[in-house]
N, C-alpha and C positions, 0 to 999 in steps of 0.2 A: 447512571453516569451520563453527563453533555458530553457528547462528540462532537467535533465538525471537522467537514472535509472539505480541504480549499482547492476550486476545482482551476487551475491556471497554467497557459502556457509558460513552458521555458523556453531564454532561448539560449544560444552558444555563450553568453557572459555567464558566468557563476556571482558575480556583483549585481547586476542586475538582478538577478535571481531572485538574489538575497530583499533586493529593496521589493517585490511584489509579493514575501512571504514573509516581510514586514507587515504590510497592510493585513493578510491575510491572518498573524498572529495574532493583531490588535483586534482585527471585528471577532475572532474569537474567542478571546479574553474577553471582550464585552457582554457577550450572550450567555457567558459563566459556564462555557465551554471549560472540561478539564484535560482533553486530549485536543489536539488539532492536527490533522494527518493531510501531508502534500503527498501528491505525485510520484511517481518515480522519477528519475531523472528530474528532479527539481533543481540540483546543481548545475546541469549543463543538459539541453534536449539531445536525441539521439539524430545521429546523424554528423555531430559533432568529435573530431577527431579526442578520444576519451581520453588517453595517455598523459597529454599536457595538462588537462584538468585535474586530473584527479589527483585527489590531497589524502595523508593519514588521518585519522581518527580526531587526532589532536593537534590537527593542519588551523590553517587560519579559516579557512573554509566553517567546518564545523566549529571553531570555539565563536563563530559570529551567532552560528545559531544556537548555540546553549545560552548566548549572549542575549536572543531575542527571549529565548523560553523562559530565562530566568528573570529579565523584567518583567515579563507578563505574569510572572505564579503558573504557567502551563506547560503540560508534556506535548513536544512539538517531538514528530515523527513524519521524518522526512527523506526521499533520495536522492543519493550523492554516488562519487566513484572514489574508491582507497587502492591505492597500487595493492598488484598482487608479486609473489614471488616470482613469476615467469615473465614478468614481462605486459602481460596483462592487467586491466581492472578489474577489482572485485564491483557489482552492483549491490551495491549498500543501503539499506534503512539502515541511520539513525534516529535513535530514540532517544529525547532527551529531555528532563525539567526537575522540579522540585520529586526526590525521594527517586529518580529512574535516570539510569544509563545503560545502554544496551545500544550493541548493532545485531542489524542479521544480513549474512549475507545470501543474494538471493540462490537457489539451489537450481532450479529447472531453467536452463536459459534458452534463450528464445530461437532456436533452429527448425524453423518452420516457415512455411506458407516464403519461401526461396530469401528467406533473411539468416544471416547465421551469427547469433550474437557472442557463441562461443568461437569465434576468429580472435576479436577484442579483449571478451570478460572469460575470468575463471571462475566457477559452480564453488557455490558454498556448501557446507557438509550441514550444517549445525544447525539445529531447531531454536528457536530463540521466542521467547514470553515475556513478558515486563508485570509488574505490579502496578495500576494504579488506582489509589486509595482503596486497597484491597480487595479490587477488582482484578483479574487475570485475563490479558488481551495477548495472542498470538499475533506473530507479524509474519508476512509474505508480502510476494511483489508479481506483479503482473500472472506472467507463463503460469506462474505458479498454480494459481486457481484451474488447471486442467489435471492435476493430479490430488486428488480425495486425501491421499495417504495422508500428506502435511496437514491440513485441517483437521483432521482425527485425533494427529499426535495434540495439535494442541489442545484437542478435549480432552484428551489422557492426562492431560499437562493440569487440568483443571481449569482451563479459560475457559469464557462465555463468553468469548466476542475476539472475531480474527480483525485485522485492521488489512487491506490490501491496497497498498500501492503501484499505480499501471501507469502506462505509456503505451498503451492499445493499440497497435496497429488497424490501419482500416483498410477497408476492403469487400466487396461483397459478403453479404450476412455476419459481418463481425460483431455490427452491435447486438443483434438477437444471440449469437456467440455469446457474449460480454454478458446479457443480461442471464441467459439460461445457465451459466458456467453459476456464477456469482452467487444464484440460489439455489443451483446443486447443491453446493458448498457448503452454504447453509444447511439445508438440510442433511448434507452427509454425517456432519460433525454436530449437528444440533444445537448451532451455535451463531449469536448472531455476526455477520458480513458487513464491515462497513469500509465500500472499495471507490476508493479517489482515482479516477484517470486524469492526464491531461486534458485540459480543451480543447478542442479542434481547435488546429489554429485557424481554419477558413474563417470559423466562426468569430472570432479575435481579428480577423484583417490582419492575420502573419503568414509570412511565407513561410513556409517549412518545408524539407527534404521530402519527397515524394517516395522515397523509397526506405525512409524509415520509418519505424513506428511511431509516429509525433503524437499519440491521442485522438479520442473520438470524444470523451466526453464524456453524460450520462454517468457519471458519481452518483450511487444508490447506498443507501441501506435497507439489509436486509435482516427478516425476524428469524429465528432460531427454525419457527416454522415454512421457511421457505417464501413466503411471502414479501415483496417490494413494499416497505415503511415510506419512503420518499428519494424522490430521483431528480439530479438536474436535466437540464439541456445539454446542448454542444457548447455553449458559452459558460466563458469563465464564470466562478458563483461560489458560494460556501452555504454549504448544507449543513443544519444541526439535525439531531438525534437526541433521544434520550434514552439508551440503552437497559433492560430492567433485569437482574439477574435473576430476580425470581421469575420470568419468563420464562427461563431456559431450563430452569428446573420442572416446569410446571409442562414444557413439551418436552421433556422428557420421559415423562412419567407418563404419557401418553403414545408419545413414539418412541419406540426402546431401542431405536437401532444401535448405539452401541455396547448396549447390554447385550443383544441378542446377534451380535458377531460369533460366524466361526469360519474355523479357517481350514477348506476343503485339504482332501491330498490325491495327489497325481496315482492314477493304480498303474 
């Protein structure tokens, strides 16, 4: 299966947004890309007051991008904000195109390194997979990749390939963070990583909030075996992939880590 990840800043317009993951649907539709996976916060960057933005499932927001997915023939998977019951936003993948609908909502939120994203957004409970063309791809977002547990389920779940959505905070050693987390990951679950952040915005000539997580860049895929297949820059960019699932079978059979789990007890 063609992947690509469109690496691009957002900024506070959700219209805007819209029209740079316009360009980003079309270049890949053209390289016969079947998935195309943006950013987190592709609807509005962070820093931006979330509440006003953020629209339902079935908001104008997202029927624009079922709207781009569906002229192109591709599963676009992308993040947005959907009101929560408290008062709060949920941080959202949507997934969407011919034969796939699903969201997830993100679960591990970002309360670290003196940022606390659980003030805004409320934690999702629910493990969430998609079909495409009988392929089985797990979704997360950012934080997410520091806890193994989610990437495992999705191998329980029968994927071969997690898809992660970030908005990366920077900061000393984040990107070697970024890169060693990503192919943990990989290797945890035995399955292959293919995680879109935003671009720096330095790197784009945008100002962005200094004290949110705006992106560092460096969208990778990674192989089942833990090894980096191809990586961007800090600059915006879309990276393909061609994903193999007999890959994943084939490092499995070699490395059995999830065959050979067990799970100690406290004496």
């Amino acid at each position: 299966m063609r992947i690509a990840l469109s690496q691009f800043t957002s900024g506070p317009d959700p219209e805007k947004n819209l029209e740079l993951m316009e360009d980003g649907v079309r270049r890949a539709a053209e390289a016969e890309a079947r998935v195309v996976v943006f950013p987190e916060a592709s609807m509005a960057c962070f820093g931006t007051p979330l509440a006003p933005v953020a629209e339902p499932l079935d908001g104008p927001w997202a029927n624009e991008v079922r709207a781009l997915a569906a002229a192109a023939g591709i599963v676009v998977v992308a993040g947005m904000f959907t009101p929560a019951s408290d008062g709060r936003v949920a941080n959202t993948l949507l997934a969407t195109g011919p034969g796939v609908e699903a969201a997830y909502d993100k679960i591990h939120l970002y309360d670290a390194f003196g940022y606390a994203e659980s003030d805004t957004v409320a934690a999702g409970s629910r493990i969430v997979t998609i079909d495409v063309d009988g392929v089985r791809i797990g979704l997360a977002t950012c934080y997410d990749v520091r806890f193994p547990e989610l990437f495992r389920a999705h191998a329980d779940e029968g994927a071969v390939a997690t898809v992660l959505a970030a908005s990366w905070g920077a900061g000393p050693g984040k990107r070697e963070q970024w890169e060693l987390l990503v192919r943990a990951r990989a290797l945890d679950a035995t399955v292959w990583v293919a995680a879109v952040d935003q671009a720096d915005p330095a790197a784009g000539g945008v100002v962005a909030d200094a004290s949110a997580p705006t992106g560092i860049g460096y969208s990778m895929v990674v192989g089942p075996d833990g090894t980096v297949r191809d990586c961007l820059g800090a600059e915006p960019g879309l990276l393909l992939a061609d994903l193999t699932v007999e890959e994943v079978a084939a490092v499995k059979e070699k490395t059995s880590v999830l065959a050979n789990r067990r799970l100690g007890r406290a004496s």
